[in-house]
C-alpha positions as CSV (number, residue, x, y, z in Angstrom):
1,X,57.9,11.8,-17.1
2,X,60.3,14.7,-15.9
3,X,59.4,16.8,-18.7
4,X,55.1,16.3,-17.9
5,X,56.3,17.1,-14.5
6,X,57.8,20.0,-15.5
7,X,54.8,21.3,-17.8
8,X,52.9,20.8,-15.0
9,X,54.9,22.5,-12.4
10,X,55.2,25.0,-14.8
11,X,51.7,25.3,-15.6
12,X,50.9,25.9,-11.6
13,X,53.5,28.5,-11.6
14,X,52.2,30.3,-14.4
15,X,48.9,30.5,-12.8
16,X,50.2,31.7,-9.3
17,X,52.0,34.3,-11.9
18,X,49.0,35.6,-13.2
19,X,47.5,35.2,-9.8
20,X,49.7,37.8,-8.6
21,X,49.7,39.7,-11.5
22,X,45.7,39.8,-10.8
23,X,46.7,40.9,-7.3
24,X,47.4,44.1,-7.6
25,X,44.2,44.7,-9.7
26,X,42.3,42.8,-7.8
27,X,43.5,41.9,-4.3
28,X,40.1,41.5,-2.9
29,X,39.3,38.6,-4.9
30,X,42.6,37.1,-4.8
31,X,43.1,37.3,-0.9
32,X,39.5,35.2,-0.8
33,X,39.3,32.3,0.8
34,X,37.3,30.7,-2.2
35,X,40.8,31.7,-4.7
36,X,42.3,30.0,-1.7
37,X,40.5,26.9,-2.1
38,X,40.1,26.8,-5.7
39,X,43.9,26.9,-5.3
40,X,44.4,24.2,-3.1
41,X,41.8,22.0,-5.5
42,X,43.6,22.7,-8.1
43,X,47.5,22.2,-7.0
44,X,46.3,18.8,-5.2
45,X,44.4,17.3,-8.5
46,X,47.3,18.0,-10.5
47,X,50.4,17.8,-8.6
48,X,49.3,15.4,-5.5
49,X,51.5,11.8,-6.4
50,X,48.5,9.4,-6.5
51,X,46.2,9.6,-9.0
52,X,42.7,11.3,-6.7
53,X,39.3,11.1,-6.9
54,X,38.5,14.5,-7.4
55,X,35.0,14.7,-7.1
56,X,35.2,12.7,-4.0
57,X,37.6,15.2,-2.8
58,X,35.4,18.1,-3.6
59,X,32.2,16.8,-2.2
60,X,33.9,15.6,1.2
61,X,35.5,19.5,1.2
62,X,32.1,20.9,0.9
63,X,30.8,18.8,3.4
64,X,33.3,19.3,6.1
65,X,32.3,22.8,5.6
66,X,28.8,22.3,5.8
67,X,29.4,20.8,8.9
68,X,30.9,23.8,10.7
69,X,26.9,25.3,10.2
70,X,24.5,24.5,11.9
71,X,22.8,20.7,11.5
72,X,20.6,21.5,8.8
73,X,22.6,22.7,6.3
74,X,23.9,19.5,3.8
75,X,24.9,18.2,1.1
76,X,23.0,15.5,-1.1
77,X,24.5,13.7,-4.2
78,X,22.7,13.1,-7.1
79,X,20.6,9.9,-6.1
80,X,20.1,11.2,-2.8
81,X,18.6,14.3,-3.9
82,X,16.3,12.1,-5.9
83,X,15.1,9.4,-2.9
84,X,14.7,12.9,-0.8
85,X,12.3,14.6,-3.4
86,X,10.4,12.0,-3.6
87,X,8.0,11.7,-0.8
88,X,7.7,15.6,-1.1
89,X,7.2,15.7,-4.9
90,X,3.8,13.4,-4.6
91,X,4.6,11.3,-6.8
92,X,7.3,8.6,-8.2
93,X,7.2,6.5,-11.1
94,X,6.7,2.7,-10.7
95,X,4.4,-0.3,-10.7
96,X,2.5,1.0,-7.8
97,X,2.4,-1.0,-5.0
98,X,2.9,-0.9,-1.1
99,X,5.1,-4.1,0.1
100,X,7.1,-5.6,2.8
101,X,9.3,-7.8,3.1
102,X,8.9,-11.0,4.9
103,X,10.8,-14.0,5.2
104,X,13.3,-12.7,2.3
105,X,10.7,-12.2,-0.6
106,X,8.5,-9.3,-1.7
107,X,4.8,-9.5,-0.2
108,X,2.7,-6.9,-2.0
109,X,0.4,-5.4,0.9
110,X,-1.8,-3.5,-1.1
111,X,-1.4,-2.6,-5.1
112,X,-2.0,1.3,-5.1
113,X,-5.5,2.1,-5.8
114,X,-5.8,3.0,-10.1
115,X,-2.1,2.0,-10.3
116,X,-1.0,0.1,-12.7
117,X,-0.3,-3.2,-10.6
118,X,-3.7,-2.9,-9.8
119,X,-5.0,-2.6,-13.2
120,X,-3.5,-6.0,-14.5
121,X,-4.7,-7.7,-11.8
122,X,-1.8,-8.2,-9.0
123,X,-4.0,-8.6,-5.2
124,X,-2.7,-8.0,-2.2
125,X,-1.1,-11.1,-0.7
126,X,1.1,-11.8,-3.8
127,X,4.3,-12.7,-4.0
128,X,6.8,-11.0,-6.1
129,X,9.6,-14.0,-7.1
130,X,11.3,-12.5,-10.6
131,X,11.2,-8.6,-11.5
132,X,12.8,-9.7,-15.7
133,X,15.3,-11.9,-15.3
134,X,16.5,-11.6,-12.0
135,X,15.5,-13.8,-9.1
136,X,14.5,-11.6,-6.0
137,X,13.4,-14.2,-3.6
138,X,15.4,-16.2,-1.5
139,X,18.6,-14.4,-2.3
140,X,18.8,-11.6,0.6
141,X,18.6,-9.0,-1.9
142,X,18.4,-5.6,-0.5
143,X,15.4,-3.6,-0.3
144,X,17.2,-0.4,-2.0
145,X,18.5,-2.9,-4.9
146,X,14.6,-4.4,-5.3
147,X,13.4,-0.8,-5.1
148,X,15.6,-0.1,-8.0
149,X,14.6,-2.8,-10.3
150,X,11.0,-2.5,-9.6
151,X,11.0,2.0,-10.4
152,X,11.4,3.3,-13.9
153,X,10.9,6.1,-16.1
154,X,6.9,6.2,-17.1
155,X,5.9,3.9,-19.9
156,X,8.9,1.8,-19.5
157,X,8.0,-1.9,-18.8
158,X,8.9,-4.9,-16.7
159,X,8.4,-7.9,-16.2
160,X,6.9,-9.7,-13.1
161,X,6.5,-13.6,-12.2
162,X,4.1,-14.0,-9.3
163,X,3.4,-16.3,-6.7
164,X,-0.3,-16.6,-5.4
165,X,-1.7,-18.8,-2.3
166,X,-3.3,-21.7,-3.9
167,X,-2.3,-21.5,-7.5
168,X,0.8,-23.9,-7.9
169,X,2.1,-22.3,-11.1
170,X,4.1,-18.6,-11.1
171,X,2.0,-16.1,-12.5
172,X,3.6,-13.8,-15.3
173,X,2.3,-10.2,-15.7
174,X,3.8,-7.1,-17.7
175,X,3.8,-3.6,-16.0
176,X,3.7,-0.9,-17.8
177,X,4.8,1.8,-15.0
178,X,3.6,5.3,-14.0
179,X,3.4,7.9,-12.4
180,X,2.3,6.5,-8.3
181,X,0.9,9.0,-6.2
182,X,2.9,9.6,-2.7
183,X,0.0,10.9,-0.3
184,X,1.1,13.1,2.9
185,X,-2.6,11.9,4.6
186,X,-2.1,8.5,7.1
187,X,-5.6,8.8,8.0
188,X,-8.8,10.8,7.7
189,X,-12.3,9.7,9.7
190,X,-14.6,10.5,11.7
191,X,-13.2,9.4,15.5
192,X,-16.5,10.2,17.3
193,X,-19.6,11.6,16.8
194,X,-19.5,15.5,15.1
195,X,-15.4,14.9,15.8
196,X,-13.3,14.4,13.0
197,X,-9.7,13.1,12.9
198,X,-6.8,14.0,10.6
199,X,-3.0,12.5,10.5
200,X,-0.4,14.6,8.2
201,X,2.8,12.5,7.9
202,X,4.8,15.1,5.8
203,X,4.5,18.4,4.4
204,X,4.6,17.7,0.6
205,X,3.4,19.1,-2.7
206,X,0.4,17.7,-2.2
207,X,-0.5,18.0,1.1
208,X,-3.4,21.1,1.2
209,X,-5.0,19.4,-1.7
210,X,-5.0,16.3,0.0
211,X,-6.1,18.2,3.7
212,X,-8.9,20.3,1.6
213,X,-10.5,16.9,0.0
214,X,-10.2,14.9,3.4
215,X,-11.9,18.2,5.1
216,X,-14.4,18.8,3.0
217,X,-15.4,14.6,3.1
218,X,-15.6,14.8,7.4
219,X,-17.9,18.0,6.8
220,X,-20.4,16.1,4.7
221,X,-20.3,13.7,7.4
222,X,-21.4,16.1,10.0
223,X,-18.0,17.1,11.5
224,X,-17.8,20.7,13.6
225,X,-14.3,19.7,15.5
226,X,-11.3,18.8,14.2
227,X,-8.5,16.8,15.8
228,X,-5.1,17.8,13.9
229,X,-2.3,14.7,14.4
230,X,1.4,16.6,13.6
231,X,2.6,13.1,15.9
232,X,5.9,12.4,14.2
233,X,5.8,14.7,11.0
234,X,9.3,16.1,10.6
235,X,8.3,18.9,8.4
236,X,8.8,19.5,4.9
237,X,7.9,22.1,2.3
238,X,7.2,25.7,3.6
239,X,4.4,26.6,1.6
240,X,2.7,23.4,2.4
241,X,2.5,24.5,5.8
242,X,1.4,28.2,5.2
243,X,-1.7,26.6,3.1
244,X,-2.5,24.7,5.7
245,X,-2.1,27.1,8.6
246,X,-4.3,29.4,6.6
247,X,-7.2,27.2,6.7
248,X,-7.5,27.8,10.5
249,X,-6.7,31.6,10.5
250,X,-8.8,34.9,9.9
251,X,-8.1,36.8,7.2
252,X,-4.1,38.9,7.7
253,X,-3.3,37.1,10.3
254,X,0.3,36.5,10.3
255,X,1.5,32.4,9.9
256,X,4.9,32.9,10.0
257,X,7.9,35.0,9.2
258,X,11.4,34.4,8.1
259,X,14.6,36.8,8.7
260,X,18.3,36.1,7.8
261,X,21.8,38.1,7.1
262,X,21.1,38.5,3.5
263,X,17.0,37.9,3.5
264,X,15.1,41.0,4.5
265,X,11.8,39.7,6.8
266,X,9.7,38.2,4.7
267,X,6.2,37.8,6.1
268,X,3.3,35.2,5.7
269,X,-0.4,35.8,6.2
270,X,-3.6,34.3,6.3
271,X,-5.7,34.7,3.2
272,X,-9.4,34.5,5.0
273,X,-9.8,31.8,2.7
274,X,-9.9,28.5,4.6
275,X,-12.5,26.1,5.5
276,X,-11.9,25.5,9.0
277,X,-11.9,28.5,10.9
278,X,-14.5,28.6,13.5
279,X,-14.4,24.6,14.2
280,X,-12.8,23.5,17.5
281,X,-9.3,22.7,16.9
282,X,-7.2,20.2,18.5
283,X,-3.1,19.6,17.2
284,X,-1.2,16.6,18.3
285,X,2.6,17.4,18.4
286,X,5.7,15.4,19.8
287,X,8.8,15.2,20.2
288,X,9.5,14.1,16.3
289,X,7.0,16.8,15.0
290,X,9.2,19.3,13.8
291,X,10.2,22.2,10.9
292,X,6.5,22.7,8.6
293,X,4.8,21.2,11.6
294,X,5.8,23.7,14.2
295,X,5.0,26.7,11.7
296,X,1.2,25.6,11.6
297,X,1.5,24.6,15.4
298,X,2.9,27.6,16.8
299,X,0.6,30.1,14.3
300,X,-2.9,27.6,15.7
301,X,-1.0,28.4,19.3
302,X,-0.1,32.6,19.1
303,X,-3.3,33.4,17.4
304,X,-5.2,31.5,20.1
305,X,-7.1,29.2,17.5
306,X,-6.9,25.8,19.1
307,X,-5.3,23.9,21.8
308,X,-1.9,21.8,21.2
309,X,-1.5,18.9,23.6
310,X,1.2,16.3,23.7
311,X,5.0,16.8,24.0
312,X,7.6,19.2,22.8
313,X,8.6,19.5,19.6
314,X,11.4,18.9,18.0
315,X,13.1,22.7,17.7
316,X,13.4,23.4,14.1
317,X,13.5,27.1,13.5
318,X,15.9,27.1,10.2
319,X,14.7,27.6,6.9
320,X,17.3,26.2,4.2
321,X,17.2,26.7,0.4
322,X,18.4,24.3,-1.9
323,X,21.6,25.1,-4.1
324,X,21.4,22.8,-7.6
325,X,24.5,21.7,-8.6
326,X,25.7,20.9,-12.5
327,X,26.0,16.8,-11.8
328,X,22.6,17.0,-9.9
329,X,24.0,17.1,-6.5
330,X,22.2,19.6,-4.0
331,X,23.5,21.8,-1.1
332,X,20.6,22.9,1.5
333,X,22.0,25.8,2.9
334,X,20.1,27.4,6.0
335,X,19.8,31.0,4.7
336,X,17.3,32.7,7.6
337,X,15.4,31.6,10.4
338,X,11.7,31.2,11.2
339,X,9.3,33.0,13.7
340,X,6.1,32.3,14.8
341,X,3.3,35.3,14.7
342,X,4.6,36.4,18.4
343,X,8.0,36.6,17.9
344,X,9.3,33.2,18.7
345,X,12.4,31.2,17.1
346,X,12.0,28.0,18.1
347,X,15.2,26.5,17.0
348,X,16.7,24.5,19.5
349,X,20.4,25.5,20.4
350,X,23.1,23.8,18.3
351,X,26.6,24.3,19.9
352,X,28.0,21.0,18.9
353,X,26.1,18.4,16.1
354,X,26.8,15.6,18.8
355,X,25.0,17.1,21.9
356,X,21.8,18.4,19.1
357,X,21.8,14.8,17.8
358,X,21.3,13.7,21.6
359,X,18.8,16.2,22.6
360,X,16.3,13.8,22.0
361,X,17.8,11.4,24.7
362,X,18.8,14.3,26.8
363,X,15.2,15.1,27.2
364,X,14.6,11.5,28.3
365,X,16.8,11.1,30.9
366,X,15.7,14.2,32.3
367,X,12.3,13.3,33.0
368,X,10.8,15.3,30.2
369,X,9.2,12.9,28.4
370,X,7.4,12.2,31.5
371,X,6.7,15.2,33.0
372,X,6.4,18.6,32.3
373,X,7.6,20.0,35.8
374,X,11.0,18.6,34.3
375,X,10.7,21.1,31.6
376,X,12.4,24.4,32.4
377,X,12.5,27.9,30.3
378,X,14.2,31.2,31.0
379,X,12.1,34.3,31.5
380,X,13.8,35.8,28.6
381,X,12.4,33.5,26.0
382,X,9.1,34.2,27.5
383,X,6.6,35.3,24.4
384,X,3.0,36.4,24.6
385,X,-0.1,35.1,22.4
386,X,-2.2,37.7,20.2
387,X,-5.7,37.4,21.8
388,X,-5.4,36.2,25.0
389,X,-2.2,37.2,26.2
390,X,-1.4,34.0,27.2
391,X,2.6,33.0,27.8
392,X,4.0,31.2,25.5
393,X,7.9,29.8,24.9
394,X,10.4,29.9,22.2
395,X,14.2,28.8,21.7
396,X,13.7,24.8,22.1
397,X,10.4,23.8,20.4
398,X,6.7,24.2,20.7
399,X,5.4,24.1,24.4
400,X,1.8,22.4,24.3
401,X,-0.6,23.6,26.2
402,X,-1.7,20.0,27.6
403,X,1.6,17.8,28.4
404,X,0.9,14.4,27.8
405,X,3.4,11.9,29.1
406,X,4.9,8.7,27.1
407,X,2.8,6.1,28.6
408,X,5.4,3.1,29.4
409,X,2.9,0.9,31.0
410,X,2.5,-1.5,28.0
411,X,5.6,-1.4,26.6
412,X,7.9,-4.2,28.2
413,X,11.3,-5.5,26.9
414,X,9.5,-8.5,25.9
415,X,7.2,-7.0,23.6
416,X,10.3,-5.0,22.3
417,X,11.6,-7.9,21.6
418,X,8.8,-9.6,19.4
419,X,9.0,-5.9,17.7
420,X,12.8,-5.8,16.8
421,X,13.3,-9.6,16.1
422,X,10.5,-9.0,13.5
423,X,8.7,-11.7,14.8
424,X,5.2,-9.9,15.2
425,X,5.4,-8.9,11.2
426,X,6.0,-12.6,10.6
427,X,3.6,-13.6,12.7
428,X,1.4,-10.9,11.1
429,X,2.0,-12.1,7.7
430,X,1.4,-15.6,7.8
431,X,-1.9,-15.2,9.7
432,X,-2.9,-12.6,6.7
433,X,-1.6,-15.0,4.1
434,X,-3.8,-18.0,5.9
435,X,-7.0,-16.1,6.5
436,X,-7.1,-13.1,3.9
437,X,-9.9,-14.8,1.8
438,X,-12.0,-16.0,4.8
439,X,-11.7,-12.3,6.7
440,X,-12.5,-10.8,3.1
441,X,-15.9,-12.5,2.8
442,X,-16.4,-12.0,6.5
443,X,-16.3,-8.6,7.1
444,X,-17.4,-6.4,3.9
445,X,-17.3,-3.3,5.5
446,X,-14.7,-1.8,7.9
447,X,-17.0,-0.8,10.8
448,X,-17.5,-5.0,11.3
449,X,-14.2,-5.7,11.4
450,X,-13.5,-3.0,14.0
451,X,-16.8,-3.6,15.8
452,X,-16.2,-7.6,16.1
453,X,-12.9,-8.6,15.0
454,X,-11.3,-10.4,17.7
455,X,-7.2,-11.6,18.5
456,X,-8.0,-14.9,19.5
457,X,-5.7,-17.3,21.9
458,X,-4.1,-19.2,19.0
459,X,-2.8,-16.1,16.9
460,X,-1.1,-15.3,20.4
461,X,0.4,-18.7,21.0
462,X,1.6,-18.1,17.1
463,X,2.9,-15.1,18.3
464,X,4.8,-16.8,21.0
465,X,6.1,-19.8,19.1
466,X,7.3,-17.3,16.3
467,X,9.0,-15.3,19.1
468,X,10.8,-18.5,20.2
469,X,12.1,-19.2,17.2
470,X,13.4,-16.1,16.3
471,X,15.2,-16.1,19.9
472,X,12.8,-14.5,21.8
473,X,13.1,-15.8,25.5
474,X,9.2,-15.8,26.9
475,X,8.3,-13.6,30.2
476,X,4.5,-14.4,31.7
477,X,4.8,-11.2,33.7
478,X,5.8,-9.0,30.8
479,X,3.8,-10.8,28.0
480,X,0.7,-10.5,30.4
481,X,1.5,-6.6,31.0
482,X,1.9,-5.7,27.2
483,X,-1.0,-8.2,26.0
484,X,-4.1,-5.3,25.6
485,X,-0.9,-3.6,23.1
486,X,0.0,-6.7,21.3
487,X,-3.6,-7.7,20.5
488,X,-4.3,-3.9,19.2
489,X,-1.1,-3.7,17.6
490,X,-2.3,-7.4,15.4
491,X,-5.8,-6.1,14.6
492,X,-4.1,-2.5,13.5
493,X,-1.7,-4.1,11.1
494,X,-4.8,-6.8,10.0
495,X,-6.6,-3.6,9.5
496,X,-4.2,-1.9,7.3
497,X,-3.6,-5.2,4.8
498,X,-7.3,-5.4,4.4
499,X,-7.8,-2.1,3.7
500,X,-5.4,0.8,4.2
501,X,-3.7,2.9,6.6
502,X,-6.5,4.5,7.4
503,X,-8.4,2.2,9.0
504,X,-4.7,1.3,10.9
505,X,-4.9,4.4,13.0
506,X,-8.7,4.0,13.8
507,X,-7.8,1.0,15.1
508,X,-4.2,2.0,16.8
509,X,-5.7,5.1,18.0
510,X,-7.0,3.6,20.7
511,X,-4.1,3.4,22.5
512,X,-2.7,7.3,21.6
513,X,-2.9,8.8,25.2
514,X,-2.9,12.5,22.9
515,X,-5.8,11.2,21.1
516,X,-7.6,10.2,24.3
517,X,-6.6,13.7,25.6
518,X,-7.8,15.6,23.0
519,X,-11.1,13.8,23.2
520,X,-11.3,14.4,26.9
521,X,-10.6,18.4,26.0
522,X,-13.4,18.4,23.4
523,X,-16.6,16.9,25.8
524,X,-15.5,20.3,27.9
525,X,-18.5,22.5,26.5
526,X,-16.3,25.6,28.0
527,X,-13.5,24.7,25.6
528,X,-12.7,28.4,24.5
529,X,-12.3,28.7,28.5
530,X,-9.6,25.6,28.3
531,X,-7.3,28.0,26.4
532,X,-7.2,30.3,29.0
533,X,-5.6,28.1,31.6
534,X,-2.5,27.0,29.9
535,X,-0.4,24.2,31.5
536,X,2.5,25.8,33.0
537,X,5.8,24.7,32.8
538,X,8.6,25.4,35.2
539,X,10.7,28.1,35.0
């Protein structure tokens, strides 16, 4: 034991040896604080006296550093990196299929349309019991474990067992998985008459594919203005959003530019090549649209192409590249910042991760979210747009050009209640699992179902008795107050499990106050004179 200690000891010494020896050859790279920590690495793995997890030591060092940054710039091991590529990628492999989980088992809400549930014959409303030989109902599995069982490499197989509503037996079925397409579109339809409507929920791989396609559809059905929902999209791949920006933008008109320490300016213009260039344009932004979204936002807003109404953004002016590492880990490292086509960074200011984590709350108990006059931006960070020389912000997010406030009005802490204790799901499930075959036959097309559907007194006393049950205490006054919300919220989730998402947000639309603004901006036939009078905002 004294003798490996020794060796060891020894070892070390040598190495600071040659170290110095290197020294005077080489001071620079000795004296570096990288030797430094390699050093330190080193000494602790092999002299420290417990046995250490190295790698955990290493990825909690480059971490901590990471941390001294800014908020953006992370670290991702190797099954993270994966999860995060996903959603971007446009695809995952699997036995396609969209679930929830209700009452602890698997309820499949829709099989994904030419996936391969779909193709052996697994309907919405199922219920997956076994995935092999495991048991997944009833045993408060986790959604992340489930998740696991059910993805695999394409080709691979596994093995289901079904229950269905009204056969008594389980139902076995073998899925041969594939590759299951991740879409970045919500929703794409045609919201009024020559008005069409679009909702981005990431910037992915496939998301200017996906925007051309849905485009090109509203056009055939007569569309000339285009409402634009960023709501909520925290951003995503760069070039994503430069394909989309340059579907609004004339030919060499700048999208976006990036600028760092060690990357030069690097500029991004319009091609002339987009489909949507003359149209009346109308982008919905929040407080949660951020990154990818506020490029396309703030080039649609300096080039004076369309109006943005809703609530500031997010602030995300920092462009990160990813670093592979050899176990398949990931550093994204902010290496430059963005700017829009006048000049602007809006990054946010980060002084301290704590107070940027609560800027979101910050904003809220100023007032912000409720009015703009609450809203307050130095003269300095005062920027001007191309063609109509109109004032613009940067340093803290996208200023719209029509504020509209959080409406509170409907939401009371009773309905919050019914929301968090999952009892509208549940209630939303069983009235789905009851009803599915009898609103199927119903209402064959969509346009019925919005046209006449109807929440009727006994799926709210349902509602309520769920509620109870789940701890709930009722409140007339506040159930009364959020009632027009709860009934719209029922249909919109009916909506989606009969058909898809899409027909969710033409049904929960009609309670988006942005929506209702933008449509209010668009019967104005001197629209190009709206963009001229900017909301102000105090300074």
């Amino acid at each position: 034991m004294k003798y490996t200690m020794y060796l060891v000891a020894g070892f070390i010494a040598c190495i600071f040896s040659f170290g110095a020896v290197q020294a005077q050859e080489k001071k620079t790279y000795v004296d570096s604080p990288a030797r430094k920590l390699q050093l330190a690495e080193f000494a602790i793995a092999n002299l420290y006296v417990d046995k250490v997890d190295e790698g955990k030591l290493v990825e909690e060092a480059i971490v901590k550093m990471l941390e001294q940054l800014d908020p953006h710039s992370t670290y991702s091991d190797a099954e993270e990196v994966k999860k995060m590529n996903e959603p971007l990628q446009g695809n995952f492999e699997g036995i396609g299929i969209q679930f929830n989980m209700a009452e602890d088992t698997l309820l499949v809400i829709q099989p994904v349309s030419g996936g391969p549930s779909e193709k052996i014959g697994i309907l919405a409303g199922d219920r997956i019991v076994m995935v092999d030989d495991t048991i997944i109902a009833g045993v408060k599995m986790s959604t992340e474990d489930i998740m696991r069982r059910l993805k695999g490499p394409k080709g691979s197989e596994v093995n289901l067992e079904i229950a269905r509503r009204g056969v008594k037996e389980l139902l076995p079925f073998t899925v041969k998985r594939d590759k299951i397409p991740v879409y970045s579109l919500d929703a794409s339809y045609m919201i009024k008459d020559k008005v069409g409507y679009i909702r981005i929920n990431r910037f992915g791989a496939t998301t200017h594919e996906e925007f051309k396609k849905a485009l090109a559809d509203l056009q055939k059905q007569g569309m000339k203005d285009l409402i634009l929902d960023l709501q909520g999209n925290g951003g995503g791949y760069l070039n994503a959003s430069i394909d989309l920006a340059n579907e609004f933008l004339g030919k060499q008109e700048l999208i976006v530019y990036t600028e760092g320490r060690r990357n030069p300016r690097s500029e991004f213009f319009a091609k002339g090549t987009g489909e949507f260039q003359n149209g009346r344009l109308i982008v919905l932004v929040d407080e949660f649209s951020a990154s990818a979204s506020e490029i396309v936002t703030g080039a649609v807003q300096d080039w004076d192409r369309g109006l943005v109404v809703g609530r500031r953004t997010f602030g995300k002016g920092l462009v990160q590249r990813p670093i592979d590492l050899p176990d398949g880990s990931m550093i994204r490292l902010t290496v430059a910042r963005y700017y829009t086509p006048a000049g602007r960074c809006i990054q946010k200011p980060y002084e301290s991760i704590e107070k940027y984590n609560e800027d979101l709350i910050d904003r809220y108990n100023k007032g912000e979210m409720m009015s703009a006059d609450s809203i307050h931006f130095p003269d300095s960070l005062k920027f001007t747009t191309h063609k109509l020389g109109r004032t613009v912000y940067g340093g803290g997010g996208i200023m719209p050009d029509y504020f509209v406030p959080i409406d509170t009005t409907l939401y009371t802490n009773y309905h919050r209640q019914l929301r968090d204790k999952g009892a509208l799901l549940k209630n939303h499930f069983h009235l789905v699992d009851t009803h599915r075959k009898e609103w199927n036959a119903k209402y064959k097309k969509f346009d019925d179902f919005y046209n006449k559907f109807k929440v009727t007194p006994e799926m709210l006393e349902q509602l309520v008795a769920i509620g109870k049950e789940a701890g709930v205490e009722y409140n007339e006054e506040q159930y009364q107050r959020a009632l027009p919300l709860l009934k719209l919220q029922m249909k919109a989730l009916i909506a989606r499990d009969l058909w898809d998402m899409n027909e969710y947000y033409h049904v929960i639309n009609q309670a988006n106050e942005s929506v209702k603004k933008a449509l209010q901006l668009l019967e104005n036939p001197d629209f190009e004179g709206l963009l001229s009078k900017k909301q102000g905002v105090a300074q």
